[in-house]
The first five atom37 places (N, CA, C, CB, O) and aatype in JSON, in Angstrom:
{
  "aatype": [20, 20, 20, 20, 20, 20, 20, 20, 20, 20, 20, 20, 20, 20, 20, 20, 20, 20, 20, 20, 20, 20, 20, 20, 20, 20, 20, 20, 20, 20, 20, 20, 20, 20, 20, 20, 20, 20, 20, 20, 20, 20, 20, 20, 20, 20, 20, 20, 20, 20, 20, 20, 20, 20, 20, 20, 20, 20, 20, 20, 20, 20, 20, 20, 20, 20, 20, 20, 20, 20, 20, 20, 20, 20],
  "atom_mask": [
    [1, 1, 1, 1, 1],
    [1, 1, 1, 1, 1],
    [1, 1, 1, 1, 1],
    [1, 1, 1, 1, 1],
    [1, 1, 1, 1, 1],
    [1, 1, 1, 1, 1],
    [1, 1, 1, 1, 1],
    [1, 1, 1, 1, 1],
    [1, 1, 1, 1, 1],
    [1, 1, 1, 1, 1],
    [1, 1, 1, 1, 1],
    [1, 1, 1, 1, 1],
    [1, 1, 1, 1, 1],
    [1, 1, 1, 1, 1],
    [1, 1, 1, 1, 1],
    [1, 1, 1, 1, 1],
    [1, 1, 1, 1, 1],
    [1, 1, 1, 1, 1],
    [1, 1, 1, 1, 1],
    [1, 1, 1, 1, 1],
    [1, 1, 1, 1, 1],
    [1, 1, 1, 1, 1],
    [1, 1, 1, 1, 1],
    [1, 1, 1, 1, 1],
    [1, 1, 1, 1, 1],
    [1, 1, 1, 1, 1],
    [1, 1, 1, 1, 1],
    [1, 1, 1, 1, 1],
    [1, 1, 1, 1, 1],
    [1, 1, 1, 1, 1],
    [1, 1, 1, 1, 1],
    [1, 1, 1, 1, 1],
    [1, 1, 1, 1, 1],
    [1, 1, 1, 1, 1],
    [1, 1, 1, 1, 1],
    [1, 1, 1, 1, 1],
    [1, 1, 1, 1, 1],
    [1, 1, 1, 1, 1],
    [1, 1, 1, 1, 1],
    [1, 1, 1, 1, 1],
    [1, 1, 1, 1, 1],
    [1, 1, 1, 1, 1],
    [1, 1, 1, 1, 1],
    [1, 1, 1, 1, 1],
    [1, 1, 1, 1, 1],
    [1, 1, 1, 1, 1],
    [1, 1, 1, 1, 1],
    [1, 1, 1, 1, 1],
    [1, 1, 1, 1, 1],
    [1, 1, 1, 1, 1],
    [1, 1, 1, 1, 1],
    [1, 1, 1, 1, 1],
    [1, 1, 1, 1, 1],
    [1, 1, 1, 1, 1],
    [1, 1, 1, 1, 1],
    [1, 1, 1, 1, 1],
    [1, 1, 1, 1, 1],
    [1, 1, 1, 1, 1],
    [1, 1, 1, 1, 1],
    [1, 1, 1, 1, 1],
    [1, 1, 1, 1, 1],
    [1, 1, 1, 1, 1],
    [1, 1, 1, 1, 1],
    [1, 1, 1, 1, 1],
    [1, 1, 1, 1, 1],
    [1, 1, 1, 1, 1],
    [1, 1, 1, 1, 1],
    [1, 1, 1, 1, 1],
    [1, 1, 1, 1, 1],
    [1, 1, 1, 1, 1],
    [1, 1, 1, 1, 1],
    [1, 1, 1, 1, 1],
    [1, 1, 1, 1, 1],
    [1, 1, 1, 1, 1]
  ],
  "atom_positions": [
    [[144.29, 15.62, 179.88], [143.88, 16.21, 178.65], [144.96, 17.19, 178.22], [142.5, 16.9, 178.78], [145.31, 18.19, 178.85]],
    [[145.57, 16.66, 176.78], [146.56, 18.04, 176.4], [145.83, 19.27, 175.96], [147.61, 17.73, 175.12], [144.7, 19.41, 175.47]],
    [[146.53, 19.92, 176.18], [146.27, 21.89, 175.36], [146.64, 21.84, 173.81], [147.73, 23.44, 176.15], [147.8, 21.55, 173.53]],
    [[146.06, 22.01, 173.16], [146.21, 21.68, 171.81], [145.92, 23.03, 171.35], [145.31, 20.5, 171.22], [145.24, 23.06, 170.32]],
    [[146.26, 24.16, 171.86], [146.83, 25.4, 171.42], [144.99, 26.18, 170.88], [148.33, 25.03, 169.87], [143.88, 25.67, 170.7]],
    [[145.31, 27.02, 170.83], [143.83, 28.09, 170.73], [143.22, 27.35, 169.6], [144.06, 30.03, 170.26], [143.74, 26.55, 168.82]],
    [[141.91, 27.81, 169.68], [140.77, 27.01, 168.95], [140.58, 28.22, 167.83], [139.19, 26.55, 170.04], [140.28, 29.41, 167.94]],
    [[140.96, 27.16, 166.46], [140.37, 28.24, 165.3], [138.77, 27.76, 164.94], [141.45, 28.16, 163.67], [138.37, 26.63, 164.68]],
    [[137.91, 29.21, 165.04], [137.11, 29.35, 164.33], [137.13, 28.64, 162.67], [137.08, 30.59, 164.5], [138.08, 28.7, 161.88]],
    [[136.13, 28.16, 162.51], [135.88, 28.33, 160.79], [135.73, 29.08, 160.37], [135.1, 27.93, 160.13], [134.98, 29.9, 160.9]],
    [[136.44, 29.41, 158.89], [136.09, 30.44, 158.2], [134.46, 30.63, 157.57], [137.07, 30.4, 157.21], [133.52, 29.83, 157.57]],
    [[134.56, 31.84, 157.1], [133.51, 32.15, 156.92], [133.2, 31.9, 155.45], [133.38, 33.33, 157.4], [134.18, 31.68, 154.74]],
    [[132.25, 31.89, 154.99], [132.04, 31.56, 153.38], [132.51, 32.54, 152.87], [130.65, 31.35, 152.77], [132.34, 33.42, 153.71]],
    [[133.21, 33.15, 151.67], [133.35, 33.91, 150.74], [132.64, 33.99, 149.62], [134.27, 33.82, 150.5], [132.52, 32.95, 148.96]],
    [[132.03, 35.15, 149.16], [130.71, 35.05, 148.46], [131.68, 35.12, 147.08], [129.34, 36.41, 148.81], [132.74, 35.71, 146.84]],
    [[130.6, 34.03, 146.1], [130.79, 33.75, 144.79], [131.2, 35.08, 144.02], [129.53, 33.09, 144.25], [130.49, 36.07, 144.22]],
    [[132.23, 35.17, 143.2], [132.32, 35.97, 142.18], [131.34, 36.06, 141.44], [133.18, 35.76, 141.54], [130.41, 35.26, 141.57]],
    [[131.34, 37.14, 140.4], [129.94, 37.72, 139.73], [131.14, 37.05, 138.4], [129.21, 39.95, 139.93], [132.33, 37.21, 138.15]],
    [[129.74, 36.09, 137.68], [130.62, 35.62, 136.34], [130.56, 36.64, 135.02], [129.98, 34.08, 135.78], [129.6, 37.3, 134.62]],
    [[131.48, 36.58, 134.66], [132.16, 37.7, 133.73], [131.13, 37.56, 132.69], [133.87, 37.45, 133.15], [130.29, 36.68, 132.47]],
    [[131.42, 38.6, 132.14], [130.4, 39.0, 130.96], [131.38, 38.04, 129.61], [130.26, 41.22, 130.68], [132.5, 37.54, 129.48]],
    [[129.89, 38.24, 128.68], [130.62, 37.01, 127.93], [131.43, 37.82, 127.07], [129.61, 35.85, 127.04], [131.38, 39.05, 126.98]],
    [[132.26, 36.95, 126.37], [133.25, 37.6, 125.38], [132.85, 38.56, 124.33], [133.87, 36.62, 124.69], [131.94, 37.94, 123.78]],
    [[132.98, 39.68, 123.71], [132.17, 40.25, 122.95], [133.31, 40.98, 122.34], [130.98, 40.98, 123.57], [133.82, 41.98, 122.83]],
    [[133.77, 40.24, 120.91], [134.56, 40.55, 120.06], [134.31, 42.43, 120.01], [134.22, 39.57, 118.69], [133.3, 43.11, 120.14]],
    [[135.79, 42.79, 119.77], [135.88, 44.73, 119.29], [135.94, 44.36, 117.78], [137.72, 45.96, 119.92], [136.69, 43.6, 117.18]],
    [[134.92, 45.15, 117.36], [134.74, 44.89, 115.76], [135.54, 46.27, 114.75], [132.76, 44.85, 115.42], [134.87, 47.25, 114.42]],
    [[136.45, 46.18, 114.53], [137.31, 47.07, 113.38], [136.22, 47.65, 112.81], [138.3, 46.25, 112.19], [135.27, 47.04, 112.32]],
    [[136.39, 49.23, 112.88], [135.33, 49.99, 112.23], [135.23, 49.83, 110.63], [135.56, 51.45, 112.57], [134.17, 49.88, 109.99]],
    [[136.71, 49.59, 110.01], [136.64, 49.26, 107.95], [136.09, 47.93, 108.1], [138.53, 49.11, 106.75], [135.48, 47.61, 107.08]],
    [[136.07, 46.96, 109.08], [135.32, 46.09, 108.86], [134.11, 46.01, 108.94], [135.59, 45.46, 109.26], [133.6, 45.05, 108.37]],
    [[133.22, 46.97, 109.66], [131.96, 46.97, 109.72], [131.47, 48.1, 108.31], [131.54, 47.4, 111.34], [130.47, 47.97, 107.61]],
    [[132.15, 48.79, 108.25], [131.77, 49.79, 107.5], [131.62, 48.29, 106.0], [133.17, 51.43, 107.47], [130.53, 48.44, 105.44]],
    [[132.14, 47.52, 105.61], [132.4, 46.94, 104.51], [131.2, 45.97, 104.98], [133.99, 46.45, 104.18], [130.24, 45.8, 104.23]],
    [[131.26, 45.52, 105.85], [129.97, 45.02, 105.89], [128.73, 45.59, 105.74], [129.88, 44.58, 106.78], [127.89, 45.1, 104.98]],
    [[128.56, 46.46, 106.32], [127.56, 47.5, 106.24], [127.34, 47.61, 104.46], [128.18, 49.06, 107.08], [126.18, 47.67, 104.06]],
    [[128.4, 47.63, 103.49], [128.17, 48.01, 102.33], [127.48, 46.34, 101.87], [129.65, 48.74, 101.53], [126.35, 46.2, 101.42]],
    [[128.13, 45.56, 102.03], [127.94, 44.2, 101.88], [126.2, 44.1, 102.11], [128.97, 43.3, 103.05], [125.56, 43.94, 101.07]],
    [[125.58, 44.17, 103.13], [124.4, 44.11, 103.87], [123.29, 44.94, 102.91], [124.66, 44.76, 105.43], [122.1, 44.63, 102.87]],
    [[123.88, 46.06, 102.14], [123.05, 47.12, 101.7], [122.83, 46.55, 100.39], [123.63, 48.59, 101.75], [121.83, 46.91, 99.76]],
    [[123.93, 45.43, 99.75], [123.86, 45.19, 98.2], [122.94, 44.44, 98.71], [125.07, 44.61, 97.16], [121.8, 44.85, 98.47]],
    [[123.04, 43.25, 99.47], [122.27, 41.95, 99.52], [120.67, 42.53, 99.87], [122.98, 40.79, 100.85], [119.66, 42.25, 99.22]],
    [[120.72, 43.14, 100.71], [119.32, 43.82, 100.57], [118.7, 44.55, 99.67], [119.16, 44.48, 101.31], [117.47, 44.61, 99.72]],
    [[119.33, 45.14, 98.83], [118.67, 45.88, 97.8], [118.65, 44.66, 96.17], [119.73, 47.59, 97.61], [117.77, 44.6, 95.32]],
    [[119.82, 43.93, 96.24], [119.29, 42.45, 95.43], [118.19, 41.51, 95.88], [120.43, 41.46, 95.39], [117.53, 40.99, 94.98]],
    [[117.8, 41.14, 97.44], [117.04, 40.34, 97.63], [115.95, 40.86, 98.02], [117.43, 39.56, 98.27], [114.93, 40.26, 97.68]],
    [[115.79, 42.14, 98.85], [114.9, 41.7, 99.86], [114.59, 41.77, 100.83], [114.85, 41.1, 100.02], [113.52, 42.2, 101.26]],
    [[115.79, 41.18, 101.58], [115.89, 40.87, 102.87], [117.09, 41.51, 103.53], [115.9, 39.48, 102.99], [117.93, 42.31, 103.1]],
    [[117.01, 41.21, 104.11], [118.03, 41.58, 105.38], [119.43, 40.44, 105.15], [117.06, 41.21, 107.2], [119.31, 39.45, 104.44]],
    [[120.33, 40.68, 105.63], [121.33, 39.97, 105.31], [121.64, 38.75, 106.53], [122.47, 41.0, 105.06], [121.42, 39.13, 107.68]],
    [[121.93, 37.88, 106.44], [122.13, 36.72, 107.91], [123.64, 36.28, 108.32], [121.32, 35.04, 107.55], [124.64, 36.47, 107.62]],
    [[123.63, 35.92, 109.05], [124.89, 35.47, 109.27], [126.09, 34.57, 108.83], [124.73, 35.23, 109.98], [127.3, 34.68, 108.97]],
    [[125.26, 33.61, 108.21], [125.8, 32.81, 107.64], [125.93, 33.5, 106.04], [125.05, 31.54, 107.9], [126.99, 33.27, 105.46]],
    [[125.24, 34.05, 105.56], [125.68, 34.51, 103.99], [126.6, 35.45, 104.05], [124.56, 35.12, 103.06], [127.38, 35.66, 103.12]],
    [[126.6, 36.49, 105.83], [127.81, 37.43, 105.54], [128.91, 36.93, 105.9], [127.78, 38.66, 106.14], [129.92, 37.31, 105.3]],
    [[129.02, 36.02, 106.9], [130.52, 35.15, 107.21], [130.86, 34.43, 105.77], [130.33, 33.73, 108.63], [132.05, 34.17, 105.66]],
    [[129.85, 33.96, 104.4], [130.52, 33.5, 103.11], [131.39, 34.54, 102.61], [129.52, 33.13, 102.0], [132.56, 34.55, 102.25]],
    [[130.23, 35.65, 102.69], [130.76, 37.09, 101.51], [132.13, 37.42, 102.36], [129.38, 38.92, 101.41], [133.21, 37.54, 101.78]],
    [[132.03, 37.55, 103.56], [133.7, 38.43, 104.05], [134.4, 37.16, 104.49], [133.69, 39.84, 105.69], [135.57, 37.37, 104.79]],
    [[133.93, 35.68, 104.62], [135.39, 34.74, 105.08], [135.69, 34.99, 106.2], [136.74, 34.95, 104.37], [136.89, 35.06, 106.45]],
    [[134.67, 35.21, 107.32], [135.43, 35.8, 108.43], [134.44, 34.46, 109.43], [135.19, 37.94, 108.76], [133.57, 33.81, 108.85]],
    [[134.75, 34.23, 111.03], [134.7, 33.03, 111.57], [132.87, 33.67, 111.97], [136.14, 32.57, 112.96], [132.65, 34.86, 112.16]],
    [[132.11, 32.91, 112.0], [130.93, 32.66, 112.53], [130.67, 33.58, 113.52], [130.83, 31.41, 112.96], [129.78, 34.41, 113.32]],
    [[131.42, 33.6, 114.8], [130.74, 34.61, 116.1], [130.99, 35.76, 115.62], [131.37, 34.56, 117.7], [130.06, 36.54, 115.79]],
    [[132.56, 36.5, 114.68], [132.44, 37.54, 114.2], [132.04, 38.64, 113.17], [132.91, 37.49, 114.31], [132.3, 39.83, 113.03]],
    [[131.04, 37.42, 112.3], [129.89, 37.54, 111.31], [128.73, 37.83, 112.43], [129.61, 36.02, 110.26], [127.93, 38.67, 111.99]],
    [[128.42, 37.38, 113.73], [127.24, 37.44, 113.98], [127.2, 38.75, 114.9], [126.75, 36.14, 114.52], [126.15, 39.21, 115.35]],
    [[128.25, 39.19, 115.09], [128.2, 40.28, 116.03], [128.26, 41.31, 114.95], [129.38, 40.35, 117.21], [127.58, 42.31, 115.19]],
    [[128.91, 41.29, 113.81], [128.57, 42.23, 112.9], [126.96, 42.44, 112.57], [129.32, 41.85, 111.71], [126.31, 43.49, 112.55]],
    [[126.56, 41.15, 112.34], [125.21, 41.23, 111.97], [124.06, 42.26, 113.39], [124.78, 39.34, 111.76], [123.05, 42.96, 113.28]],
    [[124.69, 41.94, 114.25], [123.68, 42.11, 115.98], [123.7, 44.01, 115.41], [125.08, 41.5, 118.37], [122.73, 44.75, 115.2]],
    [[125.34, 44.33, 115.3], [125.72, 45.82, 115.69], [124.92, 46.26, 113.95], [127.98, 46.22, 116.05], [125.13, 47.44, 113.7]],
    [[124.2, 45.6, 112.96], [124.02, 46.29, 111.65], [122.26, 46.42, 112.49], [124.44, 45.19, 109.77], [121.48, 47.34, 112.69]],
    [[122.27, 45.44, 112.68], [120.3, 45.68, 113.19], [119.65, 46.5, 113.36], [119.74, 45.37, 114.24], [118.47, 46.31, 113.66]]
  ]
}
């Protein structure tokens, strides 16, 4: 029988990373502030509260960063 040199142990499991928090756009304060003004016309013309999709028309800006405006006006 050969010697096939010291016996490695198995390693041990390494515990899972903690999954990152999700992305959460930094929103430019003149941009919220303009939204904020945006939000106050549409509400005082309609009614209602303003949504996401009518404020991503009014400012042209992409969908997730219309909706996080909308989350931080609530």
């Amino acid at each position: 029988m050969a010697d096939d040199g010291p016996e490695i142990a198995p390693a041990e499991p390494v515990p899972a990373l903690p999954e990152a928090p999700a992305s959460v756009p930094v929103l430019p304060p003149a941009l919220v502030d303009h939204a904020r003004k945006v939000a106050t016309e549409h509400r005082t013309r309609t009614g209602t509260d303003i949504d996401t999709a009518t404020l991503r028309a009014r400012l042209g800006i992409p969908e997730d960063l219309a909706g996080a405006i909308v989350a931080q006006l609530a």
